[in-house]
mmCIF file of the N, C-alpha and C atoms, coordinates in Angstrom:
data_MODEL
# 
_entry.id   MODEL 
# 
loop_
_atom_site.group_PDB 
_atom_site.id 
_atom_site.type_symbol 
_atom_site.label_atom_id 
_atom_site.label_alt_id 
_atom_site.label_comp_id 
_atom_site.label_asym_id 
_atom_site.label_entity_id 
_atom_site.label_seq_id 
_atom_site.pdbx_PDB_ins_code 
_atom_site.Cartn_x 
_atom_site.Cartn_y 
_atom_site.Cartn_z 
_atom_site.occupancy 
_atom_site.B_iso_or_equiv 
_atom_site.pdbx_formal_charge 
_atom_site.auth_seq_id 
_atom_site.auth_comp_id 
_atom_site.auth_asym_id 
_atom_site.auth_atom_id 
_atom_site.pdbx_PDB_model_num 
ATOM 1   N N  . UNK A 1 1  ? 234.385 156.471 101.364 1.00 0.00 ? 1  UNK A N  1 
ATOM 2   C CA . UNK A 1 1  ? 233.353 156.850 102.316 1.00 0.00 ? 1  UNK A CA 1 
ATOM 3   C C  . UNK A 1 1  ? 233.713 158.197 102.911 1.00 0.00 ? 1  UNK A C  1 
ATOM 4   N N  . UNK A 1 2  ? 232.626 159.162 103.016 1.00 0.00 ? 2  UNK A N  1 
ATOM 5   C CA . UNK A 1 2  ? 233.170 160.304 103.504 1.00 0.00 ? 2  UNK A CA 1 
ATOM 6   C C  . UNK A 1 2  ? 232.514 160.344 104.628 1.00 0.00 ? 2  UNK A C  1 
ATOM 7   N N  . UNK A 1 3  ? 233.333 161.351 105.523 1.00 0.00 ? 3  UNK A N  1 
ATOM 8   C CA . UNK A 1 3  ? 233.195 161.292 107.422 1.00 0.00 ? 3  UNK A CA 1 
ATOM 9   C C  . UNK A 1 3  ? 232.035 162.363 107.732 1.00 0.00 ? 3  UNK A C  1 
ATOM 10  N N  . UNK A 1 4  ? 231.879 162.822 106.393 1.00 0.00 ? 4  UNK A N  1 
ATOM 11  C CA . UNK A 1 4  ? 230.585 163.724 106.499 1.00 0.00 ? 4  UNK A CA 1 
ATOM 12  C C  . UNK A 1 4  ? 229.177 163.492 106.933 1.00 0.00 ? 4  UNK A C  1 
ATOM 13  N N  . UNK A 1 5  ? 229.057 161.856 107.127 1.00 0.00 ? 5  UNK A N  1 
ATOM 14  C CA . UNK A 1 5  ? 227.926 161.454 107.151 1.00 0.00 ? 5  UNK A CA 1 
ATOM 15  C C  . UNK A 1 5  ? 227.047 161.700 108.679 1.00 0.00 ? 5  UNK A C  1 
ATOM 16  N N  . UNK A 1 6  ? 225.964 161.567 108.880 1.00 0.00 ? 6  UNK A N  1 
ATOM 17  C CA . UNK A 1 6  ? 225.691 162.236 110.202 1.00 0.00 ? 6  UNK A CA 1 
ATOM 18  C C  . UNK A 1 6  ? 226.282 161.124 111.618 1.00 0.00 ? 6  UNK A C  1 
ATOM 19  N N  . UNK A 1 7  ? 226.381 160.347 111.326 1.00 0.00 ? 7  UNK A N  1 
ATOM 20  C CA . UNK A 1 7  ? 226.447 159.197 112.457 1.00 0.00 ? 7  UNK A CA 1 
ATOM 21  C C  . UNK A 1 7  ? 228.135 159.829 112.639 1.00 0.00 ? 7  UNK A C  1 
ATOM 22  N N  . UNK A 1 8  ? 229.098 160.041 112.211 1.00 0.00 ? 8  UNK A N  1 
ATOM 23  C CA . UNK A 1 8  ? 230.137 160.749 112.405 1.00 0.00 ? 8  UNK A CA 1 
ATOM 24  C C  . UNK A 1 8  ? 230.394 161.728 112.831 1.00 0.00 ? 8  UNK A C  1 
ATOM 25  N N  . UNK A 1 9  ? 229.702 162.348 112.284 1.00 0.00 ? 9  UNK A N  1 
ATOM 26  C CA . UNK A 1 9  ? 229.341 164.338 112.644 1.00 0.00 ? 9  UNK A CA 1 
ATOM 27  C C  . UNK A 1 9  ? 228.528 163.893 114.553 1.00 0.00 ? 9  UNK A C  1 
ATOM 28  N N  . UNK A 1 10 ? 227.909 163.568 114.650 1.00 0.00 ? 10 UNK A N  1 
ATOM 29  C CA . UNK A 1 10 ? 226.961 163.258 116.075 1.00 0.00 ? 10 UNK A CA 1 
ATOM 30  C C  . UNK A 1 10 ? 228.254 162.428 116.725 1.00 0.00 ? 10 UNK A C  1 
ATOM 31  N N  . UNK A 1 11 ? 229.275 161.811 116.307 1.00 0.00 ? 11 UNK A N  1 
ATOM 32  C CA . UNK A 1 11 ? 230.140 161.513 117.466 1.00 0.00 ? 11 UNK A CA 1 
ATOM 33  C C  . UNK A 1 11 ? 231.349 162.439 117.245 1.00 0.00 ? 11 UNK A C  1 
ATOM 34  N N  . UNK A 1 12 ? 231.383 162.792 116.743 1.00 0.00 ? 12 UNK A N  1 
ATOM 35  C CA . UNK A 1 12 ? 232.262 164.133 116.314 1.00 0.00 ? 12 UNK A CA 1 
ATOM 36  C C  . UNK A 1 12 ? 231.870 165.234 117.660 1.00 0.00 ? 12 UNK A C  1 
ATOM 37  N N  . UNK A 1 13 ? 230.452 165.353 117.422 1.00 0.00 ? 13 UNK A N  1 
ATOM 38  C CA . UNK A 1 13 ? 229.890 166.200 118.578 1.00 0.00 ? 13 UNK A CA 1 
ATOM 39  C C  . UNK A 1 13 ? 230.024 166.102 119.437 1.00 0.00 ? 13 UNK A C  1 
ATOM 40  N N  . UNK A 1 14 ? 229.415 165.040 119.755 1.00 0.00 ? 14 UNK A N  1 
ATOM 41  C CA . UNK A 1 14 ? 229.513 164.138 121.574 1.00 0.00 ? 14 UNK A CA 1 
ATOM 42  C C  . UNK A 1 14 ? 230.984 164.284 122.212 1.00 0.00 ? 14 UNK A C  1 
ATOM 43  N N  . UNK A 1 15 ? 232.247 164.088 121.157 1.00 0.00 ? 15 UNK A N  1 
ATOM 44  C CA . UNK A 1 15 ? 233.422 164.088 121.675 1.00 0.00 ? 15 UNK A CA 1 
ATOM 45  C C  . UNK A 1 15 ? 233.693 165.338 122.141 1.00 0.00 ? 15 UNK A C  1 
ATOM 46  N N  . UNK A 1 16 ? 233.355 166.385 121.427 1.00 0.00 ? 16 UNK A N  1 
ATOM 47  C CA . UNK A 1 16 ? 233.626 167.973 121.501 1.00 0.00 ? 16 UNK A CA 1 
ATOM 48  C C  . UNK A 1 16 ? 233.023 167.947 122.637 1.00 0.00 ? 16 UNK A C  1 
ATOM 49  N N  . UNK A 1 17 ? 231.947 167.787 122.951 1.00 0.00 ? 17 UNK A N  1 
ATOM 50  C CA . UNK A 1 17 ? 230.697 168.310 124.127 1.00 0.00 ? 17 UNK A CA 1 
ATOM 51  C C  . UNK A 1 17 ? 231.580 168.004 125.181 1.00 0.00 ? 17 UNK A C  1 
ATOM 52  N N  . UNK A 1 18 ? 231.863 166.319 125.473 1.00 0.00 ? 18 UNK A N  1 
ATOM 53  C CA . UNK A 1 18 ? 232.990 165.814 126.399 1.00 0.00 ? 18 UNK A CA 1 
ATOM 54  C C  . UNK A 1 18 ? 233.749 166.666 127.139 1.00 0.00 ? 18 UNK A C  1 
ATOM 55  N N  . UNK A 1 19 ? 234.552 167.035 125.879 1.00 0.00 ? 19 UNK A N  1 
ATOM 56  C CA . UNK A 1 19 ? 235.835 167.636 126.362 1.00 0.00 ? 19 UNK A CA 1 
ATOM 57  C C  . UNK A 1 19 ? 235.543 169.162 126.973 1.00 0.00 ? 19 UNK A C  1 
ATOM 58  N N  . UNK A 1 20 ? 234.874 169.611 126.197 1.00 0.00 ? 20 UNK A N  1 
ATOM 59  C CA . UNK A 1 20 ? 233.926 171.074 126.783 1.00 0.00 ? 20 UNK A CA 1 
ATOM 60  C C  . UNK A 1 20 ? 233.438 170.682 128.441 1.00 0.00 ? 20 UNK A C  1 
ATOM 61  N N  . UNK A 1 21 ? 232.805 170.027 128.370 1.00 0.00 ? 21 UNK A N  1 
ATOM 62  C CA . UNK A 1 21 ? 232.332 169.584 129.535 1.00 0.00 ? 21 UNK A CA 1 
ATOM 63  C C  . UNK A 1 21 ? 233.870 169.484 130.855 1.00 0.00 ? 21 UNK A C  1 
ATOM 64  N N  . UNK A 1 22 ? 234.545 168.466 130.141 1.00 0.00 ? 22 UNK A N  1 
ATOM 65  C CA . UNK A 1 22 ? 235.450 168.688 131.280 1.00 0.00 ? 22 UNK A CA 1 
ATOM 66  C C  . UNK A 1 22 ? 236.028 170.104 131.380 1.00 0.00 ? 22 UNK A C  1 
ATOM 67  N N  . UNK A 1 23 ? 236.041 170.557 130.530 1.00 0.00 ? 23 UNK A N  1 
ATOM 68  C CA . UNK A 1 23 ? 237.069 172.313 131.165 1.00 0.00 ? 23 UNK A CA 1 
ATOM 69  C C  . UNK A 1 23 ? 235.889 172.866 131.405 1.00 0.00 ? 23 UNK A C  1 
ATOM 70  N N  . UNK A 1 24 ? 234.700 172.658 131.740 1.00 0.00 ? 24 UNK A N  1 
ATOM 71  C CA . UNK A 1 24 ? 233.731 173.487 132.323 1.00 0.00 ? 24 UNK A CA 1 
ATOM 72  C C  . UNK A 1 24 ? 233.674 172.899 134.023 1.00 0.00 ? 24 UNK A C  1 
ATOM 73  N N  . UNK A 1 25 ? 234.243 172.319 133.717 1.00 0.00 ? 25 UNK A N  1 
ATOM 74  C CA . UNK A 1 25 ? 234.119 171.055 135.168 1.00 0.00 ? 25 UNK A CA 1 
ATOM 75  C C  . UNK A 1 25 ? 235.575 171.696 135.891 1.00 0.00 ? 25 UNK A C  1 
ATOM 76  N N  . UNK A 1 26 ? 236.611 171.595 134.778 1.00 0.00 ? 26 UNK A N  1 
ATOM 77  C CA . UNK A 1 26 ? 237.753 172.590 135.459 1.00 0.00 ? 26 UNK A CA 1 
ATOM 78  C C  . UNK A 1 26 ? 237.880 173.640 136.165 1.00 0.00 ? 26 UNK A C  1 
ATOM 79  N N  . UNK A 1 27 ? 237.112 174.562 135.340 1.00 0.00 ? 27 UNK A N  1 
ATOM 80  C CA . UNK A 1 27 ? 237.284 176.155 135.568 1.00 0.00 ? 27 UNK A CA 1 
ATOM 81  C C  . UNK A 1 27 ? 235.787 175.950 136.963 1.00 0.00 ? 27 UNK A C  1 
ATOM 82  N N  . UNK A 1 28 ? 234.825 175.369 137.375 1.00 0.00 ? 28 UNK A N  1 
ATOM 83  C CA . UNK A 1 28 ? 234.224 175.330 138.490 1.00 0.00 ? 28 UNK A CA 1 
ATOM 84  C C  . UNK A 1 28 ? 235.030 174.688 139.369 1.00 0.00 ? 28 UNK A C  1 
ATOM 85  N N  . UNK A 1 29 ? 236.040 173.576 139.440 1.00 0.00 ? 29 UNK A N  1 
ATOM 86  C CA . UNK A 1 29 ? 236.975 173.943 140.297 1.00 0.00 ? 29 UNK A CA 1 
ATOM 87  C C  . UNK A 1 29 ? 238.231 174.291 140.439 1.00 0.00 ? 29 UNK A C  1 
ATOM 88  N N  . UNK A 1 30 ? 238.491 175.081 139.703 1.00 0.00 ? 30 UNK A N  1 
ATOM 89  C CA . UNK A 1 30 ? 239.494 176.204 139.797 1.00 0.00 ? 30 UNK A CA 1 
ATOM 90  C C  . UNK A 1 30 ? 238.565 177.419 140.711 1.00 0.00 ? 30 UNK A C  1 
ATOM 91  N N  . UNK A 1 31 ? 237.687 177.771 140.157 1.00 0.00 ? 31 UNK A N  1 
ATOM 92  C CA . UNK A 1 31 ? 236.616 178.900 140.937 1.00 0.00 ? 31 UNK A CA 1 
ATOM 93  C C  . UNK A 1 31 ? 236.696 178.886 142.166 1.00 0.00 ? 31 UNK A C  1 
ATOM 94  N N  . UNK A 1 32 ? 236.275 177.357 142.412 1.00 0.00 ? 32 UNK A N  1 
ATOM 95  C CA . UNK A 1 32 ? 236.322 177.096 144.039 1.00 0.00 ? 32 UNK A CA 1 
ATOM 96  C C  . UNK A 1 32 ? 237.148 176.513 144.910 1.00 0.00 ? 32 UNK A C  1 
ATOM 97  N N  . UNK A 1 33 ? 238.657 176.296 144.187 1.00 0.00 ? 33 UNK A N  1 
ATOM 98  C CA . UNK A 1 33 ? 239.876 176.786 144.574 1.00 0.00 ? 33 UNK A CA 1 
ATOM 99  C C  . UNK A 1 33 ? 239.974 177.879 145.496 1.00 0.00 ? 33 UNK A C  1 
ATOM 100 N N  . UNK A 1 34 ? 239.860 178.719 144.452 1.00 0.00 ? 34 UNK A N  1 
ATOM 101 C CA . UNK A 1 34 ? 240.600 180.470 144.866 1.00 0.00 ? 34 UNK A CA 1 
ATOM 102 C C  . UNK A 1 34 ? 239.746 180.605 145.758 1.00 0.00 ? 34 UNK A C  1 
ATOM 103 N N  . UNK A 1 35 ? 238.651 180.148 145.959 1.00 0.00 ? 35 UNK A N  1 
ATOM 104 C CA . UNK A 1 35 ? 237.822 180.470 146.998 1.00 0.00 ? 35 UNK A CA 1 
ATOM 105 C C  . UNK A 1 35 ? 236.885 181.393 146.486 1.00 0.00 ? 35 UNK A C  1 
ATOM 106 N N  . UNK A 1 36 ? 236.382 182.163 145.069 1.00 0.00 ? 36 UNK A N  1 
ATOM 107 C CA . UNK A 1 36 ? 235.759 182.411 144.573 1.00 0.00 ? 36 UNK A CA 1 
ATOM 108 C C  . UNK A 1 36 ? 234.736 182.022 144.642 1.00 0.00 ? 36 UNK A C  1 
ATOM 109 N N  . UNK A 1 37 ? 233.666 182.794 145.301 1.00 0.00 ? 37 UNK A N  1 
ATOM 110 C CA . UNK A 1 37 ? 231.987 182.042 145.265 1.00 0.00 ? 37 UNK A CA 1 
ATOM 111 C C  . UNK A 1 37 ? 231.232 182.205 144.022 1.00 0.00 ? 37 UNK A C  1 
ATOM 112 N N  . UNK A 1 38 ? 230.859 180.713 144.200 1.00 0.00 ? 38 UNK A N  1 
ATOM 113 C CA . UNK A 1 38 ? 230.247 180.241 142.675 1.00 0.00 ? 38 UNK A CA 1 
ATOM 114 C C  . UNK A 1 38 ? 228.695 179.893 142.627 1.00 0.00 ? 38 UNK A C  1 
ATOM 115 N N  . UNK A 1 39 ? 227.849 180.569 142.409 1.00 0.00 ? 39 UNK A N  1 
ATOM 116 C CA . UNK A 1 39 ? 226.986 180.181 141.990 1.00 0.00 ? 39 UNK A CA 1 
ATOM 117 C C  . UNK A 1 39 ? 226.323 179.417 141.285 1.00 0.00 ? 39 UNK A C  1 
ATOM 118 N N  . UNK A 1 40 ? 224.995 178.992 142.083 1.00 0.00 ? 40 UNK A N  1 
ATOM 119 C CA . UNK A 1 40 ? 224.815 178.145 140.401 1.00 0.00 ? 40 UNK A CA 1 
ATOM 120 C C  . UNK A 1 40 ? 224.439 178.440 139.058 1.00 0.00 ? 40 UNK A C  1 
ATOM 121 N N  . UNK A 1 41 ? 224.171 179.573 138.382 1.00 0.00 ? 41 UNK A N  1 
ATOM 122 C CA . UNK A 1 41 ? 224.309 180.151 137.875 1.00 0.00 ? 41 UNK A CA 1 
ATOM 123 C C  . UNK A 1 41 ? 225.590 180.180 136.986 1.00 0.00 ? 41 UNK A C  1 
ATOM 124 N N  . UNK A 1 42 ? 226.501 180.819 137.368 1.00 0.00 ? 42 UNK A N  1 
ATOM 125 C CA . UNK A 1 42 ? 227.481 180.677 136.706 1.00 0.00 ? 42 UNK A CA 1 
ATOM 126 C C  . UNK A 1 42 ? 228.787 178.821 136.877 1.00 0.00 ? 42 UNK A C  1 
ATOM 127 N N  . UNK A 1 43 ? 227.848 178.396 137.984 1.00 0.00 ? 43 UNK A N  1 
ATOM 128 C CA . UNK A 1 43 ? 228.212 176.635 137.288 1.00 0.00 ? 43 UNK A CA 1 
ATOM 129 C C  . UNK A 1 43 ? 227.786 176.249 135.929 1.00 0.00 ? 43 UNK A C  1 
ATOM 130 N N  . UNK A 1 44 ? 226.414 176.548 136.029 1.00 0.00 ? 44 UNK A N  1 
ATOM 131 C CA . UNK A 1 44 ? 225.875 175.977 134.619 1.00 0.00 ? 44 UNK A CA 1 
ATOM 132 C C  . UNK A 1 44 ? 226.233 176.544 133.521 1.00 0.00 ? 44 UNK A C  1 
ATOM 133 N N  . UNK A 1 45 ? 226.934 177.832 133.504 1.00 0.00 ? 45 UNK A N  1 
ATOM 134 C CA . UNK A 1 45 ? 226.670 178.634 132.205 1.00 0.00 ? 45 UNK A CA 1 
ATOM 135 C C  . UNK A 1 45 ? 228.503 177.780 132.002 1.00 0.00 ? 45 UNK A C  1 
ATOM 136 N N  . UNK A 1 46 ? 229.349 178.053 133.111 1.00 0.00 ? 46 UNK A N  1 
ATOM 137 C CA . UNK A 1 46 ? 230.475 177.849 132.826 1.00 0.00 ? 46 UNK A CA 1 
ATOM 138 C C  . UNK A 1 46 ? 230.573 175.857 132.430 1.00 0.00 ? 46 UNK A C  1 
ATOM 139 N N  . UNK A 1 47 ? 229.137 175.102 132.770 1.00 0.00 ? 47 UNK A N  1 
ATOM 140 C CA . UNK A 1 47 ? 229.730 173.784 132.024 1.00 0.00 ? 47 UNK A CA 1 
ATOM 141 C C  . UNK A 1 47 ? 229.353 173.389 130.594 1.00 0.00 ? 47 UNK A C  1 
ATOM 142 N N  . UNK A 1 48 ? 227.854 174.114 130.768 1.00 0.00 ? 48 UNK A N  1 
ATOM 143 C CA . UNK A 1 48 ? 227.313 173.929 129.257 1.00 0.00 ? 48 UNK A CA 1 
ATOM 144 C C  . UNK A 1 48 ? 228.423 174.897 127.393 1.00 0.00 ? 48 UNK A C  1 
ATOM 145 N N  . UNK A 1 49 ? 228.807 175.753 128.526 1.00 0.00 ? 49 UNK A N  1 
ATOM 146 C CA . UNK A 1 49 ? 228.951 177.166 127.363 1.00 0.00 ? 49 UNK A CA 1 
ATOM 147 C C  . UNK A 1 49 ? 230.537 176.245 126.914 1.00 0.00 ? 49 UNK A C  1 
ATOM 148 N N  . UNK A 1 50 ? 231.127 175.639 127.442 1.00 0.00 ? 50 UNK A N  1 
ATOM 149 C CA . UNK A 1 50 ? 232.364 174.649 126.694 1.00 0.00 ? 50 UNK A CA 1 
ATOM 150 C C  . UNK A 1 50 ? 232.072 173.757 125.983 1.00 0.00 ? 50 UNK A C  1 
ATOM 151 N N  . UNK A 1 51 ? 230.999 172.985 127.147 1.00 0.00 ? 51 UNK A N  1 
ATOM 152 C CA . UNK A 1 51 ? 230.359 171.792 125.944 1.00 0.00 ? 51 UNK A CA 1 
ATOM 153 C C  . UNK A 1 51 ? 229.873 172.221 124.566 1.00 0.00 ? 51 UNK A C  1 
ATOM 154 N N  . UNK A 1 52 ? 228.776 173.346 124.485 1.00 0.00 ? 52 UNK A N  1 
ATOM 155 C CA . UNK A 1 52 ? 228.369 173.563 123.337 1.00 0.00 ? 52 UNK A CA 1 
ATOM 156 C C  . UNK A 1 52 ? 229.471 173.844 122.371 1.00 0.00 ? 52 UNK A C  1 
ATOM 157 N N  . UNK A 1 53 ? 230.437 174.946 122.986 1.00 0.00 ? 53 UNK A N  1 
ATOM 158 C CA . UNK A 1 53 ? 231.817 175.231 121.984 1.00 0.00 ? 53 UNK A CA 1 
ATOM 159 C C  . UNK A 1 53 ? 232.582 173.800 121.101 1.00 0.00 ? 53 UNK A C  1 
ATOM 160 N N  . UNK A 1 54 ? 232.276 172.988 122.904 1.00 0.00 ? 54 UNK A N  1 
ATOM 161 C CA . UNK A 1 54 ? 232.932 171.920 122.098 1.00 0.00 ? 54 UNK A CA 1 
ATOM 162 C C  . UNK A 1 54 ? 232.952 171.043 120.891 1.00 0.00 ? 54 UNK A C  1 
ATOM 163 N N  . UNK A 1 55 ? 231.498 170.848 121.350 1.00 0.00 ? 55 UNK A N  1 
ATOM 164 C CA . UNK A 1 55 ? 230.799 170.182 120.040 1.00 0.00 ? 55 UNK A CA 1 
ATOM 165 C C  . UNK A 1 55 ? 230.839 170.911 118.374 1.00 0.00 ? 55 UNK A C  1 
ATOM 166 N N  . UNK A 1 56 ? 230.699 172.199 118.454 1.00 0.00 ? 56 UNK A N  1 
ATOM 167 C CA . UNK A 1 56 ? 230.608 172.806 117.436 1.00 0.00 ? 56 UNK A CA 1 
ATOM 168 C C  . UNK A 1 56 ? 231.910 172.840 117.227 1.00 0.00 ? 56 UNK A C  1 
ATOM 169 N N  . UNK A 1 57 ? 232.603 172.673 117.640 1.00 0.00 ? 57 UNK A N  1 
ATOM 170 C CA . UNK A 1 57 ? 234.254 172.912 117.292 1.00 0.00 ? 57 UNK A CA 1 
ATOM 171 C C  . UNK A 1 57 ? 234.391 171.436 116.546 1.00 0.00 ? 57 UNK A C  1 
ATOM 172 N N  . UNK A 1 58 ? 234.298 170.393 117.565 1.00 0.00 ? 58 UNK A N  1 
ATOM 173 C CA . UNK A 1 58 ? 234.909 169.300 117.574 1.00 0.00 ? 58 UNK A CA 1 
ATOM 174 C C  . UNK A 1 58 ? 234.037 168.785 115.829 1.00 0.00 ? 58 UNK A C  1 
ATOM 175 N N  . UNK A 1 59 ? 232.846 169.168 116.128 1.00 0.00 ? 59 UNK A N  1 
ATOM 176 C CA . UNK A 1 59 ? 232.305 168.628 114.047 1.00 0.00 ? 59 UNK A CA 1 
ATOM 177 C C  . UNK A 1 59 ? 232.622 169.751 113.286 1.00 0.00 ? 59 UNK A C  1 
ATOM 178 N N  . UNK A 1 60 ? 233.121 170.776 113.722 1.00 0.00 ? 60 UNK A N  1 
ATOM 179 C CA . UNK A 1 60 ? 234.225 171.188 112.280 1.00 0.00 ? 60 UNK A CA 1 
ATOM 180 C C  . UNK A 1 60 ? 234.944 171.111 112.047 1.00 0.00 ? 60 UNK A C  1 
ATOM 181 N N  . UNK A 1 61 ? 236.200 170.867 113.236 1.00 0.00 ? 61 UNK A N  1 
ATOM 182 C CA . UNK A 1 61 ? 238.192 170.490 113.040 1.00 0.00 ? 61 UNK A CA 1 
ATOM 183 C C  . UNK A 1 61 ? 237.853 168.766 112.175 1.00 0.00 ? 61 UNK A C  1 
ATOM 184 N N  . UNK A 1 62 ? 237.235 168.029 112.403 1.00 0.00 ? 62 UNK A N  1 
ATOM 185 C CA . UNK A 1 62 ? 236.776 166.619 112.159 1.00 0.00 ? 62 UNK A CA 1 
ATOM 186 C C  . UNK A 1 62 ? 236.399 166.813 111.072 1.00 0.00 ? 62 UNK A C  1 
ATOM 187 N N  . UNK A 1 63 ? 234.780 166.706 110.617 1.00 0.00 ? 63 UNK A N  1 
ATOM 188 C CA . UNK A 1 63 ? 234.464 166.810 109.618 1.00 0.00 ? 63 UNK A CA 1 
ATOM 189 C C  . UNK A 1 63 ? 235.268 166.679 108.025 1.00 0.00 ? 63 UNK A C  1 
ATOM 190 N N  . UNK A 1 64 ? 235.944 167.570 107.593 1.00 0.00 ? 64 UNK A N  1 
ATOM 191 C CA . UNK A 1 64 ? 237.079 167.564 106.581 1.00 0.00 ? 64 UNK A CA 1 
ATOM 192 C C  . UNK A 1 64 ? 237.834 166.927 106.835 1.00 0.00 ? 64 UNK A C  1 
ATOM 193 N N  . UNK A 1 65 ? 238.614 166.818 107.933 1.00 0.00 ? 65 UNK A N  1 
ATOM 194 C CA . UNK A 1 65 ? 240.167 166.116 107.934 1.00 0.00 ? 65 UNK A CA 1 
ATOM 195 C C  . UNK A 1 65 ? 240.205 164.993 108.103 1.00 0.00 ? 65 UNK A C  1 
ATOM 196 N N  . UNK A 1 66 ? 239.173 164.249 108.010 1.00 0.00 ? 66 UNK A N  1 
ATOM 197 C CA . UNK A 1 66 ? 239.415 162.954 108.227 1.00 0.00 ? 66 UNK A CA 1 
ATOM 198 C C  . UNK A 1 66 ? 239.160 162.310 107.168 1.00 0.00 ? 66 UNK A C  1 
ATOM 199 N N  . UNK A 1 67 ? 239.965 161.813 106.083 1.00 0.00 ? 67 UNK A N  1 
ATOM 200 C CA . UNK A 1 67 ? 239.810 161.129 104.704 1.00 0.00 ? 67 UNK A CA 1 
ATOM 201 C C  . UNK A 1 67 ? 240.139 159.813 104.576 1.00 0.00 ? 67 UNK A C  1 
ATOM 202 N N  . UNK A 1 68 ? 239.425 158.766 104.185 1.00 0.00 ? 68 UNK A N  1 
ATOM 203 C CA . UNK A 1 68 ? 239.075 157.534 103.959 1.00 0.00 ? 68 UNK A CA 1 
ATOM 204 C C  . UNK A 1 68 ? 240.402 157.117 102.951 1.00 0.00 ? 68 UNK A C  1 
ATOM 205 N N  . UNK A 1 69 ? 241.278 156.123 102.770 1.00 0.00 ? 69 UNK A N  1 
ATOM 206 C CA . UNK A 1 69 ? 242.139 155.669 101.819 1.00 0.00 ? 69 UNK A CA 1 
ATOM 207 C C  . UNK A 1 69 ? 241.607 154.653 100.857 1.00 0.00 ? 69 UNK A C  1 
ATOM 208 N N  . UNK A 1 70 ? 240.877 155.206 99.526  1.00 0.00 ? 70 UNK A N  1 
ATOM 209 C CA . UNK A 1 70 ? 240.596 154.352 98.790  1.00 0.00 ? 70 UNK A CA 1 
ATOM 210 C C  . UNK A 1 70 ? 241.073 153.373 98.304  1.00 0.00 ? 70 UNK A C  1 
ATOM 211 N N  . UNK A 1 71 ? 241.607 152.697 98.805  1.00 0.00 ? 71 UNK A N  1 
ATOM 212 C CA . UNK A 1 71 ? 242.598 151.555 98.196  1.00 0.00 ? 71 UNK A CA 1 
ATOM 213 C C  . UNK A 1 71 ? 241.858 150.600 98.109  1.00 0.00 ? 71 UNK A C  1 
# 
């Protein structure tokens, strides 16, 4: 069975998005840590713009490397 199939690839995604999501969630509070004023504006760009990375990352490192043991 290969991991290529879409129901894999779509949680492949979701996981990436996740994790994007949290370091977008990070770096808004790290921002407002330093005391850096944050807009919303650059909230949204800074939670979505990881998630999307993520996802697209997370169904290509995946995708290939994950091989089924035909046995």
């Amino acid at each position: 069975m290969s991991s290529s199939t879409p129901s894999v690839r779509w949680g492949d995604a979701v996981v990436g998005a996740l994790v994007g999501t949290a370091v977008g969630i990070l770096l808004v509070t790290a921002a407002g840590t330093f005391s850096i004023a944050v807009s919303g504006l650059f909230a949204v760009l800074a939670v979505t713009a990881p998630a999307l990375v993520g996802a697209v990352v997370g169904t290509a490192v995946t995708s290939d490397t994950t091989r089924s043991n035909p046995r």
